[in-house]
C-alpha positions as CSV (number, residue, x, y, z in Angstrom):
1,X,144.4,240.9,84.4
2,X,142.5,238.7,82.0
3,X,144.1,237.1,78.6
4,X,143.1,238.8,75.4
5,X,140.4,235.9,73.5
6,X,141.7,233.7,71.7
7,X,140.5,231.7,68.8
8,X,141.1,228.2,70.2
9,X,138.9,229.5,73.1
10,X,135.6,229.5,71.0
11,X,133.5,226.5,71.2
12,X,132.8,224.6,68.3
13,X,129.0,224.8,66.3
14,X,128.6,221.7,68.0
15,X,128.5,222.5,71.0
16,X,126.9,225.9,70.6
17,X,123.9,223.8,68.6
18,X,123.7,221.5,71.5
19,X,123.2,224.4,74.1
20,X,120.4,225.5,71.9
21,X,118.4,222.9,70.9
22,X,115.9,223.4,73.8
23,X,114.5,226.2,71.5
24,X,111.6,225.7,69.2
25,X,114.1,226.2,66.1
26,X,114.7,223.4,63.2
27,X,118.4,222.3,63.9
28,X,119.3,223.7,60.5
29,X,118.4,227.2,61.3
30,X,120.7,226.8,64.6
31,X,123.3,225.3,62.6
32,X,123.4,228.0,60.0
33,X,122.8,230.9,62.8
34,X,126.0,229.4,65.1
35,X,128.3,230.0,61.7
36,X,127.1,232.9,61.4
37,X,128.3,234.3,64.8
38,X,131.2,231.9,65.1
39,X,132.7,233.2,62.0
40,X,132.1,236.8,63.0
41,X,133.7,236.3,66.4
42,X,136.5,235.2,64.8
43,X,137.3,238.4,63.1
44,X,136.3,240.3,66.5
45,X,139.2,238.2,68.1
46,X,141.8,239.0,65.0
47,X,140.6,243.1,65.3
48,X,141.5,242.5,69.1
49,X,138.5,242.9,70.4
50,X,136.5,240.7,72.8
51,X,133.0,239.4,71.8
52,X,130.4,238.2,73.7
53,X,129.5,235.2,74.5
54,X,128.2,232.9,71.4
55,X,125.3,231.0,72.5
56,X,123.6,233.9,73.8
57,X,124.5,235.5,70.5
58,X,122.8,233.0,68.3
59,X,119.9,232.8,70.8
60,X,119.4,236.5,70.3
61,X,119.1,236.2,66.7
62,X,116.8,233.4,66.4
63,X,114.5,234.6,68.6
64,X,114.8,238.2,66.7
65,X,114.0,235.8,63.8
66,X,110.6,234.7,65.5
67,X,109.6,238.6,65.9
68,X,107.1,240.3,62.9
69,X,109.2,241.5,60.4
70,X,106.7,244.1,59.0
71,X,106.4,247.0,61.6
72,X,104.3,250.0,61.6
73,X,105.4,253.6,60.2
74,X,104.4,256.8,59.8
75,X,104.7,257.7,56.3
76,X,106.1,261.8,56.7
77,X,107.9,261.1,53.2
78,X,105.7,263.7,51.7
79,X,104.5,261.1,49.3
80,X,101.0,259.4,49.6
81,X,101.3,256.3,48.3
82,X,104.9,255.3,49.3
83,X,106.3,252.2,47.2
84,X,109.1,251.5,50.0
85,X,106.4,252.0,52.8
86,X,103.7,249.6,51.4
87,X,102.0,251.9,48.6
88,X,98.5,251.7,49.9
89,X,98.3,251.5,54.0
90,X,96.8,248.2,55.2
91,X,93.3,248.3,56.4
92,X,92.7,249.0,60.4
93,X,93.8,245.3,61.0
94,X,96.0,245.3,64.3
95,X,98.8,245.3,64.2
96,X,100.2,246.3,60.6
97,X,97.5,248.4,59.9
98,X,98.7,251.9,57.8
99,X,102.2,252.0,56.5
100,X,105.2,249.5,56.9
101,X,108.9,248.9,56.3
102,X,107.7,246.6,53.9
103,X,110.8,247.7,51.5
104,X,112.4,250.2,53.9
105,X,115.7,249.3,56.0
106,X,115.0,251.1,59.4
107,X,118.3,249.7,61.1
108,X,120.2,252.0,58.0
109,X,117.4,254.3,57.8
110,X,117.4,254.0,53.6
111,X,115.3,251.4,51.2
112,X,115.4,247.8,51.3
113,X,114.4,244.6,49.9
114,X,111.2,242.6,49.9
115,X,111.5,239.2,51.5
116,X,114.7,239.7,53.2
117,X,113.2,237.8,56.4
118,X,112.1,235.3,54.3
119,X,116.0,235.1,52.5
120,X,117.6,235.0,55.8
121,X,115.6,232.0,56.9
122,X,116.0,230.1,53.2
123,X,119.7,230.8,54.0
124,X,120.1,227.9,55.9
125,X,119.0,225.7,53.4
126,X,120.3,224.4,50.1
127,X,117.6,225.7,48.1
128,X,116.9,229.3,46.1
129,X,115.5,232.5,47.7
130,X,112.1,232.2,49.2
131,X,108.7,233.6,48.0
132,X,106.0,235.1,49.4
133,X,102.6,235.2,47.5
134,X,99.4,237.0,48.6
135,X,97.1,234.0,48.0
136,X,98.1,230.6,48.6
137,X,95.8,229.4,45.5
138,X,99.1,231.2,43.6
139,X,101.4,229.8,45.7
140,X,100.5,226.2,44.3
141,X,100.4,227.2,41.0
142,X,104.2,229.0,41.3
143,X,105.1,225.7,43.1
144,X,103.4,223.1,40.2
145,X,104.5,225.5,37.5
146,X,107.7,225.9,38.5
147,X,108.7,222.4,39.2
148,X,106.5,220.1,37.5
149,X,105.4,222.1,34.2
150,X,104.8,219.4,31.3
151,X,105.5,216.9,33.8
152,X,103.3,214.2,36.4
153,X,102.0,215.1,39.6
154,X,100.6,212.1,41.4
155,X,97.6,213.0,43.9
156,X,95.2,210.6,45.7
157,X,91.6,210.7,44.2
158,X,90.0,211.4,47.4
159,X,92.0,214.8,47.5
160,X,90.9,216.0,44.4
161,X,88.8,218.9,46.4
162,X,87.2,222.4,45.7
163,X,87.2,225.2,48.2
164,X,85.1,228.6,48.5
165,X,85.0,230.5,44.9
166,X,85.6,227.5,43.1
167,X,88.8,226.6,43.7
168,X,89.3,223.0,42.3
169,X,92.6,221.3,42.2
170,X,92.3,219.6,39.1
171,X,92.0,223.1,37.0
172,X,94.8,224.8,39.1
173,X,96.8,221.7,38.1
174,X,96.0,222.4,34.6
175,X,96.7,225.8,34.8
176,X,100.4,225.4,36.1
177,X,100.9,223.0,33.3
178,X,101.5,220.0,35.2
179,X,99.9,216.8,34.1
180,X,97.3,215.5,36.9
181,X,98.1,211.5,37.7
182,X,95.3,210.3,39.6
183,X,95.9,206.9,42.1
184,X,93.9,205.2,44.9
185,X,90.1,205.5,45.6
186,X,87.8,208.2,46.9
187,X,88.1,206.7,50.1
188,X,91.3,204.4,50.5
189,X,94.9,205.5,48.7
190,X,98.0,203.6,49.7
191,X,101.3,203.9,49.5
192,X,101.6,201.3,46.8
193,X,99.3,203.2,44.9
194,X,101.7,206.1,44.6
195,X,104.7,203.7,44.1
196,X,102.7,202.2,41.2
197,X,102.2,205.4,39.4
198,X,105.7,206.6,39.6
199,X,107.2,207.2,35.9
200,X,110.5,208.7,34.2
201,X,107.7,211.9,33.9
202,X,107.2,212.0,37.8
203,X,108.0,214.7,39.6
204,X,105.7,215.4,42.4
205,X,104.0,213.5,45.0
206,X,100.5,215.9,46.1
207,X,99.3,215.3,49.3
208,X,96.1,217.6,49.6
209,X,94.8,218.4,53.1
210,X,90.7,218.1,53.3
211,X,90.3,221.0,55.1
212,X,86.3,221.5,54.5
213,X,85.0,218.0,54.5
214,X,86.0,214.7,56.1
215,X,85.3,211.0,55.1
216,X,84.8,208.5,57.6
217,X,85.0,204.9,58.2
218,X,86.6,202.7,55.9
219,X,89.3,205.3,55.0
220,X,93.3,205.1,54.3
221,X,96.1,207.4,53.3
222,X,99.9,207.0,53.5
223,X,101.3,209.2,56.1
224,X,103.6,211.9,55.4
225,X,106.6,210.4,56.2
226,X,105.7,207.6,53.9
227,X,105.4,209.8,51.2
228,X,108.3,211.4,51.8
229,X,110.6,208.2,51.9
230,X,109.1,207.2,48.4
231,X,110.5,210.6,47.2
232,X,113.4,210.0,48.2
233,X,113.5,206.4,46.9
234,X,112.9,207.5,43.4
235,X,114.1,211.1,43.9
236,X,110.7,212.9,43.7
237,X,109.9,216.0,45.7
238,X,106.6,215.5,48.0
239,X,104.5,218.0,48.2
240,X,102.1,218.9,51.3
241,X,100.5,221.1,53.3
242,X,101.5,221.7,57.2
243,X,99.4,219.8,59.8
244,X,96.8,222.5,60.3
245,X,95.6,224.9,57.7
246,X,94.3,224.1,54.5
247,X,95.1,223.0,51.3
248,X,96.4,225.9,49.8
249,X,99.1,226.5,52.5
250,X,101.0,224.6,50.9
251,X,105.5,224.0,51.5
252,X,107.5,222.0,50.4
253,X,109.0,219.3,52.5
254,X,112.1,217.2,50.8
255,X,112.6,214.1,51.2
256,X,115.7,214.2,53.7
């Protein structure tokens, strides 16, 4: 006959993390996902029950994590433009075209919340619910007006660019508030440069990805990681695009 569980029995978020870091997940989403479950299995083992096994549960729900969280519905409400179901249906673009659970819970079958996927992955780190905008032009102005409003942002002058429409980075800049601190040369910026420039009124390091043009030749720019350590030298927030994409898909990446 086998024992009831017990709680010295469950491994410890050490070991469940390092049974999972084969998986294309950043450490702290493992980390936060394995409390999760752990502390859940605990009060399965107190209600006498016996749970299953935890590093299958955490793989489980990071790779339900990975999956679209928009899903298409038939809107049988009775109401055209449904605000829990997306309003408007989505033009025939495959494969969210029509209606979605855009604010509807289908697991409880009532209304939800917007962003909740995006809120369960800021969970596991120290920093305030997450926000999606529709254009990542607004994006960098929510990000420069939100943290650097009256304040400098530091930016190499050979990524002071303009994209399709007219998009220029200096006027978004000004738009958002922020005061625009120009460093380097069109074609070489170092990370002295940005060092140089950092004030009491600093609180953003740029880093602008050229995504419609390229300079060649006698070039130079700090890499990322460079950046980032100067943050975190004078405890300034840089602020970048991902490796691919352009400009305007912008994150933040702190300097940890």
């Amino acid at each position: 006959m086998a024992s009831a569980p017990n709680l010295r029995d469950l491994p410890s978020v050490d070991e469940v993390v390092s049974a999972l870091e084969h998986l294309d997940f950043p450490r702290q989403l493992i980390v936060a996902e394995t409390r999760l479950v752990l502390d859940e299995m605990r009060a399965e083992i107190r209600a006498g029950q016996s749970p299953q096994s935890p590093v299958e549960l955490v793989k489980n729900r990071l790779l339900a994590l990975a999956l679209p969280s928009l899903q298409r519905v038939i809107n049988a409400t009775g109401v055209v433009l449904h605000t829990n179901l997306g309003r408007a249906p989505l033009p025939q673009f495959e494969p969210h075209f029509g209606c979605t659970n855009l604010e509807y819970d289908l697991a409880r079958g009532r209304r939800g919340k917007r962003g909740f996927t995006l809120n369960r992955f800021s969970s596991a780190w120290p920093v305030r619910p997450a926000l999606l905008s529709t254009t990542m032009q607004a994006a960098v102005y929510l990000a420069l007006n939100t943290l650097a409003a009256s304040y400098e942002v530091i930016v190499s002058r050979g990524e002071l660019i303009e994209i399709g429409d007219g998009f220029r980075i200096p006027d978004i800049m000004a738009s958002s508030g922020a005061i625009l601190k120009e460093v380097g040369t069109t074609n070489r910026t170092h990370i002295d440069d940005y060092r140089a420039a950092i004030t009491g009124r600093t609180r953003l390091l740029l880093r602008v990805h050229p995504s419609n043009f390229r300079i060649q030749g006698f070039t130079a720019r700090p890499e990322l990681r460079e950046l980032a350590a100067l943050g975190k030298e004078h405890d300034v927030l840089p602020y970048s695009p991902p490796k691919h994409g352009r400009w305007y898909e912008a994150t933040l990446v702190r300097s940890a």
